[in-house]
N, C-alpha and C positions, 0 to 999 in steps of 0.2 A: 592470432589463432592459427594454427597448423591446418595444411590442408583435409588432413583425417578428422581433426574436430567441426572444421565447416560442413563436411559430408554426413559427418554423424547430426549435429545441427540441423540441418537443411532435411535429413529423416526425420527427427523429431517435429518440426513443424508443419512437416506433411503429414504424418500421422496425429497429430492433434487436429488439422482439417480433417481428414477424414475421421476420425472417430467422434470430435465434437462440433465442426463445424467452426471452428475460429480461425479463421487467415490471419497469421500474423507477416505475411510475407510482406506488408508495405511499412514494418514497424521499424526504428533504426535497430541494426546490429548492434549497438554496442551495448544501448538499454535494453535491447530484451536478452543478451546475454549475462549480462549483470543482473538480472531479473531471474532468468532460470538457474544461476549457476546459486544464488543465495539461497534459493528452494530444496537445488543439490545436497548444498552445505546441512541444509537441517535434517535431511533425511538420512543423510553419510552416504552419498552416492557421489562418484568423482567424473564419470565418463558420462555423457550424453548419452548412448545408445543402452548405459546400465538403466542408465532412469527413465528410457521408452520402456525398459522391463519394467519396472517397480512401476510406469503407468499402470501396465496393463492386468498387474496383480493388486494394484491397491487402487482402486476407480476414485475412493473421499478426497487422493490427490490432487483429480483436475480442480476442484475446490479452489484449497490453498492456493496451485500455481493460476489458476487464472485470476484470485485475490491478489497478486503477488506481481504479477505483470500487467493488471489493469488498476491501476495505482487511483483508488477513490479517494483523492483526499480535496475534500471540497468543504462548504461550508456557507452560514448563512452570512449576508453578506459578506461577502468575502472580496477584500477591496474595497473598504466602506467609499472611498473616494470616487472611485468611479464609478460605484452606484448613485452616489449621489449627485454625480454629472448626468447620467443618466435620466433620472429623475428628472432632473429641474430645467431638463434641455433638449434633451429627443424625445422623451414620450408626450412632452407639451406636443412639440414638431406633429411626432405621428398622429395625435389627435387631430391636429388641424387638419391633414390632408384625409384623414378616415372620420369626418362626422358622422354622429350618432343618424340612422342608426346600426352604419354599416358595419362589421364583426371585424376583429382584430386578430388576428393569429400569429401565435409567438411560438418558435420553435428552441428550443431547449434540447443543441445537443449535446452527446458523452455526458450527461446530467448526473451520472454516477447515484446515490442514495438519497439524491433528488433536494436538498437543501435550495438546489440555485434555481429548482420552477418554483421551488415556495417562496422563496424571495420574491423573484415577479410576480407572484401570485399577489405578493405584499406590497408592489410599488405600484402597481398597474390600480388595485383595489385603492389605495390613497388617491390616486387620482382622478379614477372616474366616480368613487365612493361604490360601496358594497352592491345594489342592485345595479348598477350599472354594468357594473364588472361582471357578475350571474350572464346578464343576457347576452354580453357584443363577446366578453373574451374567451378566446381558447389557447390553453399551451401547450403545448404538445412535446413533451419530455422523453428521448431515446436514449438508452445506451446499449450497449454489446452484453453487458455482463445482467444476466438474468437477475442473480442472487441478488443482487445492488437494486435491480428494477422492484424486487420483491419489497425488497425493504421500502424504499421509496413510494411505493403503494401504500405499505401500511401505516405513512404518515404519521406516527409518533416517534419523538426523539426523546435521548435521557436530556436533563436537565445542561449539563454542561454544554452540548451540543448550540444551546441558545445564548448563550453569553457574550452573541454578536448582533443579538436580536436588540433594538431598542426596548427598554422598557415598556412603554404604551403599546409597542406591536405586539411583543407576547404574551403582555395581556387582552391585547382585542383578538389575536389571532391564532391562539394557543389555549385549548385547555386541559388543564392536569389530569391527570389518570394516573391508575395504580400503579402502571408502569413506565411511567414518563408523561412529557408534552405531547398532546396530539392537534393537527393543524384542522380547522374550523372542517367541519362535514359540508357544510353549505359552498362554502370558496373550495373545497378537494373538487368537488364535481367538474370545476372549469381546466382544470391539468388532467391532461389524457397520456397514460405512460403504454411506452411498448419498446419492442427492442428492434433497432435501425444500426445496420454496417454502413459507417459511413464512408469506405472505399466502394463497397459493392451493390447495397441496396440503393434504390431511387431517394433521391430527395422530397421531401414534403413540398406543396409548392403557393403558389399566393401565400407569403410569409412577409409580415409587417415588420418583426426585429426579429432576427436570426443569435442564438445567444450560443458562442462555445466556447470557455474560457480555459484556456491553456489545454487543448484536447490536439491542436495539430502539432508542437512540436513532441509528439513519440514517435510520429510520421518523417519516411524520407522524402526531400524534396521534391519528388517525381509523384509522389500520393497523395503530399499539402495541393502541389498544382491541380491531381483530381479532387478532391472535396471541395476545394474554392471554387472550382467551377459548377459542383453540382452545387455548391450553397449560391454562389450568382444566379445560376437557375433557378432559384428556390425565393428569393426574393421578386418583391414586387419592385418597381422602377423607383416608386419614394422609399424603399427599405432602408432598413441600419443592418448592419454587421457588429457584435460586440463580443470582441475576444478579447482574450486573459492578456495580464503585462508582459509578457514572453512571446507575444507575436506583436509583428509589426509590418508584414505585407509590403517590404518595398520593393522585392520582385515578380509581383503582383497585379501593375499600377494597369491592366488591360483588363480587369474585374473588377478589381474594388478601387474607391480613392479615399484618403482620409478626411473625416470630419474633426477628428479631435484624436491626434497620434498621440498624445500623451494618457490617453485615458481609453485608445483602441478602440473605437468607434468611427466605423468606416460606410462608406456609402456606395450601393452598386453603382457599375460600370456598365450603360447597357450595350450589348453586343450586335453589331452592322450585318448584315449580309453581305452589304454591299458595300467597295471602297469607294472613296470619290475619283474622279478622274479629270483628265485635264480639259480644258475646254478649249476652241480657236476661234475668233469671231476676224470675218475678213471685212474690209472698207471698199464696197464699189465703187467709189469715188475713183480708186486708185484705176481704174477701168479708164480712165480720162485721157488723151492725146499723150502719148509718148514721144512724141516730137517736136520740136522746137527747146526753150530752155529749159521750157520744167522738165522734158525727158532727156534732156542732158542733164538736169537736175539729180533727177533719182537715178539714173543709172550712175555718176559719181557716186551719190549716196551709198549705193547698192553695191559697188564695186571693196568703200571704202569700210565696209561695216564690218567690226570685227568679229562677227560669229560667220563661220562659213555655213554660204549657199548656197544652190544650184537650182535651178529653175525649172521645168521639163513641160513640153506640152502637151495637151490631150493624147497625141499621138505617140509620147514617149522620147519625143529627140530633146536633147538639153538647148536649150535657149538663151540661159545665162550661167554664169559660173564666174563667183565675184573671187577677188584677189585672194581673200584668208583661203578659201576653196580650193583655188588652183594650187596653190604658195604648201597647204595641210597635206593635198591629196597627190600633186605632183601635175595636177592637168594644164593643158596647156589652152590658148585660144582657138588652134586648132579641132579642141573638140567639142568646141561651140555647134551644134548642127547636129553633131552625131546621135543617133541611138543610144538612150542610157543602159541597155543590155549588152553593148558593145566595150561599155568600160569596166574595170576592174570594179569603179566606183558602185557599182547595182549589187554586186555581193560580199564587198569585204570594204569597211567592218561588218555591213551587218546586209540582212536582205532587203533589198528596198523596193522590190518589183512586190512582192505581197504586200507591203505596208501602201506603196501606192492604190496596189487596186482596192485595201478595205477602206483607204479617204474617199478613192471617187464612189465606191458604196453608200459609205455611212454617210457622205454630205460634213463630215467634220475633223479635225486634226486627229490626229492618230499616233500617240507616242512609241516609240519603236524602246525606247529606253535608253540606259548608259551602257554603252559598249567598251572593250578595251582597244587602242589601237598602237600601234608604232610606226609613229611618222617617218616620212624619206630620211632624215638627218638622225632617226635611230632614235628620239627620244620617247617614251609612252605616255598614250595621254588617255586620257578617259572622255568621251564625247556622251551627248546627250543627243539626241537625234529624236524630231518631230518632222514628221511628213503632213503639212494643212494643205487641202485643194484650193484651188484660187477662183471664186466664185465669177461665174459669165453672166449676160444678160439674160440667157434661159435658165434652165433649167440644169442642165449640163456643164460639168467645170472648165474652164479655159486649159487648166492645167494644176500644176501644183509646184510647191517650195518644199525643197528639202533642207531643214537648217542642221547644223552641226555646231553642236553649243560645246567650246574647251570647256567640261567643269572637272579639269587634273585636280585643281586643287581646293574644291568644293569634295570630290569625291576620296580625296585625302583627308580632309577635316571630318569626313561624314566617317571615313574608316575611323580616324583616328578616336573620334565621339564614340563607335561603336561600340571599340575594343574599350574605351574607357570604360563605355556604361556596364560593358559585358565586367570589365576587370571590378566595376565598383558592386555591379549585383551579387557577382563571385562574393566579393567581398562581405558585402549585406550579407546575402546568404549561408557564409560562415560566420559571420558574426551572429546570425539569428540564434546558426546550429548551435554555437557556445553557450550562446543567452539560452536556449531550450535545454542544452545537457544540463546547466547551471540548475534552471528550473528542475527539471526533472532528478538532479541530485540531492535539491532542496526539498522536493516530495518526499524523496526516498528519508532523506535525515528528518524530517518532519516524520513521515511514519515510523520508522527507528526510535525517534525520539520519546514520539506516545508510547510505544512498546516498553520501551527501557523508562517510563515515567510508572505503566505499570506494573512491572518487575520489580520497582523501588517502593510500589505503594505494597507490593506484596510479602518485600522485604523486610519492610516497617514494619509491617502486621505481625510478621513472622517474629521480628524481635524484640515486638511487646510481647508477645506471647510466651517468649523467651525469659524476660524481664520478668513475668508473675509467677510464670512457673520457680524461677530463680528465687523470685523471695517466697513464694510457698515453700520451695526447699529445704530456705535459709529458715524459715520458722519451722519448719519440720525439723532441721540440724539443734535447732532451739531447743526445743522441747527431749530430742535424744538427748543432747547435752544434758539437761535436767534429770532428766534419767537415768543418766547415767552414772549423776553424781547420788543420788537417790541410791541410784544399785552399790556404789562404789560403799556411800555410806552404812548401804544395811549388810553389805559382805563385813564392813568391818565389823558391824554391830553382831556377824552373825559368827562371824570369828572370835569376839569375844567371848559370845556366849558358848561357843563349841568348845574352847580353853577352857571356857570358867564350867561346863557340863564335863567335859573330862579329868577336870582337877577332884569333882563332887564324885565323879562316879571311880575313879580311883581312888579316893577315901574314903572311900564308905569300906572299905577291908573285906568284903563278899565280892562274888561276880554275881553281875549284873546283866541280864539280859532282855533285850524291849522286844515283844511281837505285836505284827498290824493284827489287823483285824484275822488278815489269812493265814495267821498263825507264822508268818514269817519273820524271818531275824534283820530288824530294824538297827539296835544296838548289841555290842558284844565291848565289854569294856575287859581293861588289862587284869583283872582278877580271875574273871572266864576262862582266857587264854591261858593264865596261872594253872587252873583246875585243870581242863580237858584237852589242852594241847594246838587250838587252832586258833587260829590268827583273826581279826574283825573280817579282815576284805575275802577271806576264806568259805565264811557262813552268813555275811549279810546279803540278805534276799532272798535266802534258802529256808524252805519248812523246817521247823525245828523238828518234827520228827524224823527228815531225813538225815539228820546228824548223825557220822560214826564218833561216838565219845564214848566217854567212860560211864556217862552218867546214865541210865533208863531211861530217854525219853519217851517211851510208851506207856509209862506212869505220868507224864502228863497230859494224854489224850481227854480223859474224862474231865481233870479240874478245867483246863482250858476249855473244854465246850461250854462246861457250868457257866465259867465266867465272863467270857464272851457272849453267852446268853442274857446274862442280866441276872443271874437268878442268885448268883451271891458276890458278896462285897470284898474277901478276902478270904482266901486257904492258906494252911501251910499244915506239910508233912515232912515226914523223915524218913530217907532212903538210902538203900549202900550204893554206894558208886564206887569205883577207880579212879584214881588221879593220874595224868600224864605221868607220873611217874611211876605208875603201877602199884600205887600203895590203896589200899582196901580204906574207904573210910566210911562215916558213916554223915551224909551228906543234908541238910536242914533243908526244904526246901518253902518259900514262903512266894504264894501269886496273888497278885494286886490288880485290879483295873486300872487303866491308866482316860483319862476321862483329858475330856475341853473340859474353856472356862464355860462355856452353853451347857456343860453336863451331858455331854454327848460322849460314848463309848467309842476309844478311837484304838483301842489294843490292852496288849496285858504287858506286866512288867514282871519277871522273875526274879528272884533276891534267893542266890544258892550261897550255904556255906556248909564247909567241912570242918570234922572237929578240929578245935581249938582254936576260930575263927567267930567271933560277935557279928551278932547280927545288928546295925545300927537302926535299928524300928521297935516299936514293940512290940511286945509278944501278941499273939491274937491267939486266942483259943482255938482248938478243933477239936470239933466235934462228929 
């Protein structure tokens, strides 16, 4: 990430503190960047500082991204295995050391939508049985993300959600509702939810088991080290620890210790005030006649021993100063007698005038510590130095022993141990981070995966619905089909019949003309066009009286009302007309109803002919 996107970055998660109060500054960088930038991605925003904007105009945001960055993916037992270690081995444990009828407090954190206090809610109730459980237990369930808290209140789950539940539990501890499983109203009451920063807020404290399964590694190691402490606080001395398979504490081991590392059940570490310190206890005995052979005795001894050391009396002058002493420091016999302020010896390596006056003080040895030094002959050695007074017949010390312990090569194995331990915590420690990003990717592909399971089930849906539509279609194409052979058929049928009416209406040797009801030209057959001059497509649809022809038609105003009335069944008269060719004739005209097979009046029919033309009907009288 370039320095301009960590700047932009580092504003965004300051202005999510301050506008909603979420610190994510102890979270690792790489997940919470992979976290907001997937949020980016849906919204189509590319820069950090674009999508502090799109916070501040679209507020139902912080939502999604803090759904999105606080990764609730939990569940009921979840690990059936180590819940069932748990069970059958620590909560025996805690029972024993907490008899009835003293209260039991279980703290449940990052609990997310709360699945993992109903579980205890569920292992804890098997063991002490239901009214037991009512009266001694409380669990106290926290996490950061309200919305999650909410839910987890509201104690019903859908159905799917429980398919980690034993049978027998969700039925004693589970009952149906319109809208899912809901967890017993009697057993909710002992789970107390509220929302707790576990970098920032206080710990809960007298806690019998401490539960938080996979919530430290989204934390960097500087922020696991705070919460372990404030959960060490938070336990009682007989407590448990029981975190997710993703943690393992093994640089850690001054809080917690393992009970069962394979199954992450760990036990506090309690914490000293105090270190222990060394102790010196002197022999008065040794107070006994320094002369004759037993004080040639010990002064061989004393000479020969190979931790250098120097003797000094009350008053400060050196008295003895055995061989490794003089051989380490370069002193000679000569300064047998002298003032120890008078030699190099009283402040290099180390101070020895202070360390002397807090033995003759305190009445007890007084470790000065490991100093570094460079002997005469140039080589370095690491020295341990204790200053013990040497106890008198009073009250008051004779004097005191300065020893000077080589530990070169104790305090080389102690480096070398260090750096190992340091190199293998290192190590632990990136090993955990892996095993945590692992997890934490395995989250992430876990929530991907529900998402895209229902993308698929909505897919399916989509393409059955596809599928029915398809064949309602294909039966809709069915049935056009049908109809279309139906239509195909009666076009033929209606083609024959249009032939076989135009073969009849051109031999009948008159024209022929069909009016609807509104008096207008229905049919005009080739006899017509013969007489008057105009063509079928010329005059079909048009009132016959508006016709310019040769023939009067305003001699047929009155029979047509007659007949289209009802009031008679056939006319015919005889008129002069013109023929398109201008010849004068004298024109037969005979009008007919033209009826349904119902007898229903559906227009008239004209039947014109000029002389020398037969009329093919018979004659009808007029009268």
């Amino acid at each position: 990430m370039s320095a301009s996107d960590s700047r932009t970055l580092e504003s965004l998660l300051d202005y999510l503190k301050r506008a909603r109060g979420f610190d994510f500054s102890g979270y690792k960088r790489s997940s919470l960047e992979r976290r907001i930038r997937k949020r980016m991605h849906e919204v189509e925003v590319e820069r950090y500082d674009e999508y502090q904007d799109y916070l501040q105009v679209a507020p139902d945001e912080f939502t999604a991204l803090f759904d999105t960055i606080l990764i609730n993916v939990t569940g009921f037992f979840r690990d059936r295995p180590a819940w069932d270690y748990l069970a059958a081995e620590i909560i025996p444990w805690l029972l024993d050391e907490a008899p009835g009828p003293e209260p039991i407090r279980i703290w449940s954190a990052a609990c997310a939508s709360g699945e993992e206090a109903y579980t205890l809610a569920i292992v804890f109730a098997e063991a002490l049985g239901e009214e037991e459980f009512r009266n001694r237990v409380k669990i106290y369930a926290t996490d950061v993300d309200e919305d999650a808290l909410a839910r987890a209140r509201h104690a019903t789950f859908p159905k799917d959600a429980l398919k980690s539940v034993p049978d027998e539990y969700a039925t004693r501890y589970f009952e149906q509702t319109a809208i899912g499983y809901s967890f017993r109203d009697d057993l909710r009451r002992s789970v107390i939810f509220g929302r707790n920063n576990l970098v920032h807020d206080a710990p809960i404290s007298r806690i019998d088991l401490l539960v938080s399964r996979n919530a430290l590694m989204y934390f960097t190691p500087e922020t696991q080290g705070r919460i372990l402490r404030h959960f060490n606080f938070a336990l009682k001395p007989t407590g448990f620890l029981f975190l997710g398979k993703s943690e393992m504490l093994i640089s850690h081991t001054d809080l917690f210790t393992a009970q069962n590392l394979k199954w992450r059940v760990f036990r506090k570490v309690p914490r000293l005030g105090l270190t222990e310190r060394l102790a010196f206890i002197g022999d008065t005995a040794a107070a006994e006649r320094d002369t004759g052979r037993y004080g040639d005795l010990r002064s061989g001894a004393f000479d020969l021993s190979p931790v250098a050391q120097v003797v000094v009396d009350r008053s400060g002058f050196v008295t003895e100063v055995n061989e490794t002493a003089r051989s380490l420091f370069g002193l000679v016999l000569a300064d047998v007698g002298r003032p120890l302020q008078d030699l190099e010896l009283s402040y290099r390596p180390s101070d020895l005038r202070s360390a002397l006056e807090r033995a003759y003080a305190q009445r007890r040895a007084v470790p000065v510590g490991r100093v570094a030094w460079s002997a005469p002959r140039g080589e370095a050695k690491t020295l341990e130095i204790l200053v013990a007074p040497i106890p008198g017949p009073g009250s008051e010390p004779l004097g005191a022993t300065i020893c000077f312990d080589d530990v070169t090569e104790a305090a080389r194995l102690d480096e070398d141990h260090a750096r190992s331990q340091r190199q293998l915590e290192t190590a632990y420690e990136e090993l955990q981070s892996t095993v945590e990003e692992l997890e934490t990717t395995n989250e992430e592909l876990h929530s991907t995966n529900e998402e895209l399971e229902t993308t698929n089930e909505e897919l399916q849906s989509s393409n059955e619905e596809l599928e029915t539509m398809n064949e309602e279609l294909q039966s809709t194409n069915d049935v056009l089909e049908t109809m279309n052979d139906e239509q195909a058929n009666r076009s033929l049928a209606l083609d024959r019949a249009n032939l076989f009416l135009e073969g009849i209406l051109g031999s009948m040797g008159v024209g022929v003309v069909v009016l609807d009801r509104e008096e207008c030209v229905q049919v005009w057959n080739a006899n017509s066009t013969d007489l008057w001059g105009l063509r079928p497509e010329e005059v079909e649809g048009r009132h016959i009286l508006s016709l310019d022809i040769g023939f009067p038609v305003e001699s047929l105003k009155e029979p047509l009302r007659t007949m289209l009335n009802g009031d008679q069944e056939q006319s015919e008269y005889q008129v002069e007309a013109v023929t398109r060719r201008g010849r004068t004739v004298s024109c037969r005209v005979r009008i007919m109803p033209l009826r349904t097979q119902a007898d229903e009046l559906h227009g008239v029919i004209l039947l014109m002919a000029a002389d020398g033309q037969t009329m093919m009907l018979p004659a009808q009288d007029v009268s």
